[in-house]
N, C-alpha and C positions, 0 to 999 in steps of 0.2 A: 411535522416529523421531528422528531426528537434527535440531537445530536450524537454522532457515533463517535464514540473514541477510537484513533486508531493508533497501538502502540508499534513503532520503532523500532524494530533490533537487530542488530547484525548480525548479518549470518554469511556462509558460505556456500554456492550451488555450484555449479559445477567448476568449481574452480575458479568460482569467481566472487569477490568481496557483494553484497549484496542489501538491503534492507528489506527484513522483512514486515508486512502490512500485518498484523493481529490484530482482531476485531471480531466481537461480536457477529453474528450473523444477519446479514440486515441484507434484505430484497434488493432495494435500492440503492447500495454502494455496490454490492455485487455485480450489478447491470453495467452499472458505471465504471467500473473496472476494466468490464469486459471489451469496452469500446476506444480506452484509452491504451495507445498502440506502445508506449514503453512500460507498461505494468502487465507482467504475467503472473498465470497462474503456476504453482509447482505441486506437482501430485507429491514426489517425492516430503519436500518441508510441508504440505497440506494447507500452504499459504499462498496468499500474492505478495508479489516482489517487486523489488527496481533494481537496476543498477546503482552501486551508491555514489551518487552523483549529487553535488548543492546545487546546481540546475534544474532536473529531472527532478528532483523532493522537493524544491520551491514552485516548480510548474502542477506537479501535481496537490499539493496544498493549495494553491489558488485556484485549481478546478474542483478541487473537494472543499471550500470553505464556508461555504452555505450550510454541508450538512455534515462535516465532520470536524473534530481537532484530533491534534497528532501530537502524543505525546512520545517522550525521548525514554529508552527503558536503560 
């Protein structure tokens, strides 16, 4: 599988500071997403998100690091 990039950027959702996940469409990050209980989806930004958290974006980089990098926008 080919590396995804996934770009970084802050956003706001409901009132709340956030980062949002931009990336390509890829099957298998999608899945993985879906399974990881502090990354959502938002219809609204049409993105996935975190909390902006250095915890929460170091935990989830070392569960995405086999098949993704993350870069900072």
């Amino acid at each position: 599988m080919q590396t995804v990039r996934i770009t970084l950027q802050q956003g706001v959702h409901r009132d709340k500071v956030v980062y949002k996940l931009l990336f390509n469409y890829s099957p298998e990050i999608h899945e993985k997403m879906k399974y990881i209980d502090y990354v959502r989806w938002s219809q609204q930004l049409r993105c996935w998100y975190i909390a902006k958290n250095d915890m929460l974006l170091a935990n989830l980089k070392e569960q995405l690091k086999a098949k993704a990098e993350f870069i900072a926008a």
